[in-house]
N, C-alpha and C positions, 0 to 999 in steps of 0.2 A: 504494500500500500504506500508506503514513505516514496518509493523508486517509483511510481507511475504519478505521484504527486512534483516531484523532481523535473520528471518530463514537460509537466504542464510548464514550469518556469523558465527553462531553455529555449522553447521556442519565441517566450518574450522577450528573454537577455539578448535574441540572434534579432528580433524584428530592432529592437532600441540599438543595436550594434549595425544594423543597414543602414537604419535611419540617419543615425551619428556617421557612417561614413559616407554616404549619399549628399547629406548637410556639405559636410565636409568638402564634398568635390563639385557639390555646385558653389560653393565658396570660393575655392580656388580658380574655378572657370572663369567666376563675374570677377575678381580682381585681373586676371589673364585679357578677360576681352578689352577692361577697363583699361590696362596699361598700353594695350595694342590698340586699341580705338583713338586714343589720345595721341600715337605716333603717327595717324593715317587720316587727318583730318577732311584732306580731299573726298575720301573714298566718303566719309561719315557725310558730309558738304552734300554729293550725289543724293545716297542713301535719302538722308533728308528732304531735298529737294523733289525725291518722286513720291515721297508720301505727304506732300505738300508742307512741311515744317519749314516754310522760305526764311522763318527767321534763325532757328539753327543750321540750316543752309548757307545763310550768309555769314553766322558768325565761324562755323567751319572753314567757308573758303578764304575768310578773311583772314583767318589763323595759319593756313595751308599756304596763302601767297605769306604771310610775314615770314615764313620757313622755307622761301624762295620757291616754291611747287607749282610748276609753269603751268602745269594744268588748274589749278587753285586760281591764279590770277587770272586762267581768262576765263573764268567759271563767273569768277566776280566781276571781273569785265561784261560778263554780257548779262549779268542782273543789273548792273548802272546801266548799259547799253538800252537794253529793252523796257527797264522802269517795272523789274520787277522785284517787288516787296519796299526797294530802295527808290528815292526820284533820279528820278533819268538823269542823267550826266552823261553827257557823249564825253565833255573834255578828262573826264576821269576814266570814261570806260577806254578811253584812245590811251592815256596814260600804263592803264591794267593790259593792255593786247602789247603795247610796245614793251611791259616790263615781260611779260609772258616770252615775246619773241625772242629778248636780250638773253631770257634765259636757257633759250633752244626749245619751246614748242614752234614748230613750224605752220601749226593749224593757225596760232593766234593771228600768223601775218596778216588770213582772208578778215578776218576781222580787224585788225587791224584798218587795211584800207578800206572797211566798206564799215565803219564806224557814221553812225548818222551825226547831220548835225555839222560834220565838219568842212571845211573847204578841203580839195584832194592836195596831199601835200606829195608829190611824185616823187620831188629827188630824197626824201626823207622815205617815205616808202620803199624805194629801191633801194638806198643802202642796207635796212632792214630786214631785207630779202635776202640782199647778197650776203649781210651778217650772218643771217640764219640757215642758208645753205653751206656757204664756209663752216660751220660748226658741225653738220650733219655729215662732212669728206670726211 
């Protein structure tokens, strides 16, 4: 009688010992993605961005270009561009494509030169091309 009484209690010391290591490694996961989320601001920037959160959108991409992330700057370039979440500023979103370019996205050039709002700046355009292919030999 004592030994099947026994039994009863090891199956709850093994549920409360799942529990406890289950706890456990969802802990370690959310600090894990926490650390890696915060190195990947861009990707987070997107993420946000398609489940409409334009405001942690923009503060990701704002943080992603401070961390020179070429793709970050023209992400935030073209929410100044478009007037989206943010007011439109072409002379800022033109600033974000040129800073994008300087750092080797090649995509930000097309943005770059077809920024609204601006007069066509050519010879400044084409050095910015030729910079940005120089970088890509």
């Amino acid at each position: 009688m004592l030994h099947s009484a026994s039994l009863c209690v090891k199956p709850k010391e093994n549920i409360m010992k799942s529990a406890l290591s289950l706890s456990l490694l969802l802990l370690v996961v959310l600090i894990v993605y926490i650390f890696y989320s915060l190195r990947f601001p861009y990707l987070n920037g997107l993420i946000y961005q398609k489940i409409g959160w334009d405001h942690d959108a923009f503060t990701m991409f704002n943080d992603a270009c401070e961390s020179n992330n070429t793709l970050g700057c023209m992400q935030l370039g073209i929410m100044y561009n478009s007037g989206n979440y943010v007011h439109k500023d072409s002379i800022k979103a033109k600033a974000l494509f040129e800073r994008s370019c300087r750092l080797g996205a090649g995509t930000a050039f097309t943005y770059f030169k077809n920024a609204d709002e601006q007069p066509q700046d050519f010879k400044k355009a084409f050095e910015l091309y030729k910079e940005v292919c120089d970088k890509q030999d």
